[in-house]
N, C-alpha and C positions, 0 to 999 in steps of 0.2 A: 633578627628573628621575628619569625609571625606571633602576635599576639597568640595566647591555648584559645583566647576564647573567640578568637576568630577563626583559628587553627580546628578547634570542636564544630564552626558553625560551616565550615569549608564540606568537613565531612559529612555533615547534615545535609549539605546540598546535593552528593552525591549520593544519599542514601535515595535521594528523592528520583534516582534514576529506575529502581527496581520499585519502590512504593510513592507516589505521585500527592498520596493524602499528605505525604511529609512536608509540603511545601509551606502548608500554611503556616505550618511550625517555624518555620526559616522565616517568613514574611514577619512572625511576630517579634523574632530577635533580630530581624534588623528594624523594625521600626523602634526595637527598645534600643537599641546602640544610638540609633542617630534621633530619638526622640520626636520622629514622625507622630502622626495622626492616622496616617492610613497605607497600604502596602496593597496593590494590586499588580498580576501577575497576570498577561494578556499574550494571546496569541492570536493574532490576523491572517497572514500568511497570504493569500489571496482572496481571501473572502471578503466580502462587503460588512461583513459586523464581524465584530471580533469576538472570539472564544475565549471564555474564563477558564484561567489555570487554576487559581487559588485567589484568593484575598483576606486581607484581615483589616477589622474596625470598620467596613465597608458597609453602607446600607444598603440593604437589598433593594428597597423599594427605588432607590436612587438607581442603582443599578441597570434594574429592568427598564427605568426612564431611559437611563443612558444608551443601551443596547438597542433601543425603537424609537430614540430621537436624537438624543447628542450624538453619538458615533458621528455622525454625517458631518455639523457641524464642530467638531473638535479640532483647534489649533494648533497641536502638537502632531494630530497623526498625520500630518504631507511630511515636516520637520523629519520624523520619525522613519519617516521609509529612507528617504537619503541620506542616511546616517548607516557606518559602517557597523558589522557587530560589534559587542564588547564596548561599544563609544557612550560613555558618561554624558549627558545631555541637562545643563540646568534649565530649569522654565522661564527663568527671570529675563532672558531677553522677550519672550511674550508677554509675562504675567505683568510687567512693567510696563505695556503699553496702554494708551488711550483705547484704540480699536478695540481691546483686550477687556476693558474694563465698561465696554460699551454693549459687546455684545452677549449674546442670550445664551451661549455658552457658561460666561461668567454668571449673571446675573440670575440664571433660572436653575443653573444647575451646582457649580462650584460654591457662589459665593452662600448659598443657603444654607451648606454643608459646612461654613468656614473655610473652606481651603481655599487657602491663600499662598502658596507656594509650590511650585514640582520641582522633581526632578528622577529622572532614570536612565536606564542604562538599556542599552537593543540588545535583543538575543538573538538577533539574526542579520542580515545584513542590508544592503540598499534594494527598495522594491517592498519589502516586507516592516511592519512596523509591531512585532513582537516583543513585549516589554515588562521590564519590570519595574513599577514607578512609585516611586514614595510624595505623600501629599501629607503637606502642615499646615497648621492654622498659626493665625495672626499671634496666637505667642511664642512660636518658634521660627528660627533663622535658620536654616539647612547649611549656611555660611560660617556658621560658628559650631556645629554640632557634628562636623567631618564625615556629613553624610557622603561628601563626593569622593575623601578618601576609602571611605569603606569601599564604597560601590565599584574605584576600581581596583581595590585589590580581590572582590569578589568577580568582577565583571567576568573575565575568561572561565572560572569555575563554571559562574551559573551557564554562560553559553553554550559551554561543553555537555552540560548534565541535561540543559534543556533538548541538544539534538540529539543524546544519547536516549532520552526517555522518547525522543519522535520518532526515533527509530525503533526503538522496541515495540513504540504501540503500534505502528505499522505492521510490525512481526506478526504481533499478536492477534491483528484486524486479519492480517492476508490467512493466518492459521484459521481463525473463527469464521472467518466467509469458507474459506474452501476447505479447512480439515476434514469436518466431518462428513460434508457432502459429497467429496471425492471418494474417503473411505470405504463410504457407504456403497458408491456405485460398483465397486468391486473390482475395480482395476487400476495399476500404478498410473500415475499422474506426478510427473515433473516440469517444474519454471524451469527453463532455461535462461541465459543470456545470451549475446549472439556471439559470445566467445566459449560456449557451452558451460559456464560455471551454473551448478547446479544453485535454486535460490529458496526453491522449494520443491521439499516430497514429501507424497501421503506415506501414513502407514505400507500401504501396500507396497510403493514403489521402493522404499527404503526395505522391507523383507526382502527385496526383488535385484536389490543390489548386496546387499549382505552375502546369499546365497548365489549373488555371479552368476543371475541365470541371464550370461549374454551380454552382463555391464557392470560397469567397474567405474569406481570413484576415487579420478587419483589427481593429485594436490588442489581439488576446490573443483575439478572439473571432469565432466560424464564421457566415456569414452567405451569404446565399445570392444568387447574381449578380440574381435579379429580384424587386426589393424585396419582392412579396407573399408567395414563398415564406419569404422571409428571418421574416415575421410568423408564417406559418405552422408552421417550425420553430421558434422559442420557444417557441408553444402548444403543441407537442407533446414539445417536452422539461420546457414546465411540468406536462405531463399526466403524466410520469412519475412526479412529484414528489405533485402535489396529483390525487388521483382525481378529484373534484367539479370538475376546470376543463374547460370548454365544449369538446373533443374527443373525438371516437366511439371508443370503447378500440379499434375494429379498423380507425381510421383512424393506419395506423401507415408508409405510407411517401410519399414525396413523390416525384415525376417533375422531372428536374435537365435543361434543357437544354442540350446540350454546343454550343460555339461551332464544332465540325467537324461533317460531314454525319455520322449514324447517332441510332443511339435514343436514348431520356434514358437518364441513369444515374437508377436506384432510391434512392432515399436511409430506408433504414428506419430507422425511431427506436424503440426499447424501452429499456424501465428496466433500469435496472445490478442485476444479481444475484449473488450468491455474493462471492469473496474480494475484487475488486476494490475495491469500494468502501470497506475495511475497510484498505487497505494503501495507501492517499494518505491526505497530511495533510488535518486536520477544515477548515481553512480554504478550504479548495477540492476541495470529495469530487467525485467523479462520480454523475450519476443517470442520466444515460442513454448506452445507446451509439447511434452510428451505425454501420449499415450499408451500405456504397457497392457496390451490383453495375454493373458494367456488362453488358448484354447484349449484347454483343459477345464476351466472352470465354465460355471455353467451362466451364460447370459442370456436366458430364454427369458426370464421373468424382465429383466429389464428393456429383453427387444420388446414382451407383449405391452408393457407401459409405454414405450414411445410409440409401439404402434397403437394404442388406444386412446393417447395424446393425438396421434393426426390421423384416425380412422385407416389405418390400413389393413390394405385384407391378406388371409395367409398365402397367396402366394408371393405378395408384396412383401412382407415378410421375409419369407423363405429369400428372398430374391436377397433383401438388405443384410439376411446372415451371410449368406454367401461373397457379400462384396465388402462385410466387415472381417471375413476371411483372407480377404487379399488376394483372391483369385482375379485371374485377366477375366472379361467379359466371355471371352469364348469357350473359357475352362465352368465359369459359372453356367453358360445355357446349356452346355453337353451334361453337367449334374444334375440341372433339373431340368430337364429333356426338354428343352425349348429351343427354338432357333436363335440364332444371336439379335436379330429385327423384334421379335416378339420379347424379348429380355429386354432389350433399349426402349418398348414401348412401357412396360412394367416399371423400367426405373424412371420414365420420364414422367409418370402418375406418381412415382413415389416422390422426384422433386419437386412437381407442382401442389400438391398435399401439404409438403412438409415447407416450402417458399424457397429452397436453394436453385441453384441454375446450375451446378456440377456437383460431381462427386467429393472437390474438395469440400462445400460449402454442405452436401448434405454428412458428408460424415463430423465433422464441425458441430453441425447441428445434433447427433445425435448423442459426442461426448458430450458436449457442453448444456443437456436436456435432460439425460441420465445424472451427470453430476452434479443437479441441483435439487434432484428428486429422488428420494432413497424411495426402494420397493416397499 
């Protein structure tokens, strides 16, 4: 049977998954179980210096040293990326050697603090060198005090609660970047993935599926109330993915019939750009988003903001309501009585203005300009 008070400290690690402040608490009982001096709690990940989780007994001032000088020269962090997660790692094959005790790692930074011993455990696997590492001074032996047994009957815990809490903060990033700024531009906005599993919706889009107007959420994935659209948007969220699959690149939005009287909603699909896709986990990225207009509500104010962002005039305007309408080019010049030549000159000022080279790239630019910028 597990020790309670290891058994108590287990669940402490996983409270640390919904509250993050919790950790230090956990660094403190395990440096009291195995009689540490210090308890530091790192994440690297790809980055050139490494991000503080937690730490206790830790000097600051050393710290900030360490962060904008030793990172670089630290002998454990190469060790540390080739090491699989969850793997116990003692210091003592480095801390024991000559080079070890010669260089300004030791001497400028370790040995001032007393620490005289490592040891820890990876929270992530080879490549990354994310850790949690306990340091003692010259009166304790980490060999006689079962620091290594602790560590691994902790080790898969902590690993677990560590990518659970990466994953949530992610959650919470991808909500905080685009929540509110989506909401605000007034129309549904959905991550897709290129298997259409939905990863995120705003407010609006989530009212938008509730209410079935045209789309339906069924086991994890978006689907469209009349099956041939439903085909249609996979192809075109495959098209995001793979260039070469059978969709017109400026065949980008799909007409949604709503089950009350009024127009289709719009449903545009474009590929995922910029941070998004880089701030969800590899297992489920996003490649495309959707766009849900309804024509029924009113987008004036946010056309005259994007048009006052790239000086456009109102017939420019008029022109780009019309083609966020989803009208073919010859149905928009016979609405506003232009010939179809004088319409392609108007939108070829509206791409040069705004820096796109087609229509998919200017309507791109107009979600993705609106949803950063509430009216």
């Amino acid at each position: 049977m597990i020790n309670p008070e290891i058994e108590k400290l287990i669940r402490e690690i996983y409270d640390c998954v919904a509250d993050p402040s919790g950790w230090e608490k956990v660094l403190q009982q395990i440096v009291t179980q195995t009689h540490a001096a210090t308890a530091l709690m790192e994440g690297q990940m790809s980055c050139p210096q490494p991000r503080k989780i937690a730490a206790w007994n830790a000097d600051p001032s050393y710290r900030d040293i360490y962060y904008k000088f030793f990172h670089a020269r630290n002998p454990f962090v190469p060790i540390r990326k080739a090491l699989g997660a969850e793997t116990v790692f003692n210091g003592n094959v480095i801390t024991g050697t000559e080079s070890y005790r010669a260089s300004a790692f030791y001497n400028e930074f370790a040995r001032p603090q007393a620490w005289n011993a490592f040891i820890s455990v990876s929270l992530s696997g080879p490549g990354n060198s994310d850790v949690l590492a306990l340091i003692c001074n010259q009166d304790t032996d980490f060999t006689q005090t079962g620091a290594a047994q602790l560590l691994g009957v902790l080790a898969p815990h902590l690993r677990r609660a560590y990518d659970l809490g990466g994953l949530l903060s992610k959650a919470q990033q991808t909500t905080a970047i685009l929540g509110e700024a989506v909401a605000a531009a007034g129309f549904g906005t959905i991550l897709l993935s290129e298997k259409c599993r939905i990863i995120y919706a705003n407010p609006v889009a989530e009212v938008m599926l509730r209410e079935q107007k045209g789309l339906a959420f069924i086991r994890g994935e978006l689907v469209a109330e009349a099956t041939p659209l439903t085909s249609q948007l996979a192809a075109m969220v495959k098209a995001c993915v793979d260039p070469h699959a059978s969709v017109h690149s400026l065949r980008t939005v799909i007409k949604l019939a709503r089950r009350d009287e009024g127009p289709p909603i719009l449903a545009y699909v474009l590929p995922v750009q910029g941070q998004a896709a880089m701030m969800l986990t590899d297992h489920d990225r996003p490649v495309a988003t959707l766009f849900l207009v309804d024509p029924q509500r009113d987008l004036s104010v946010r056309l005259q903001n994007f048009a006052n962002l790239y000086a456009l005039n109102p017939t420019e305007i008029a022109v780009l309501s019309e083609i966020l309408g989803s009208q073919a080019l010859t149905i928009v010049a016979a609405k506003l009585g232009m010939s179809p030549a004088t319409l392609r000159m108007h939108l070829g000022r509206i791409m040069a203005k705004t820096g796109t080279s087609n229509r998919l790239e200017l309507l791109r630019r107009f979600f993705e300009t609106i949803s950063c910028a509430a009216p």
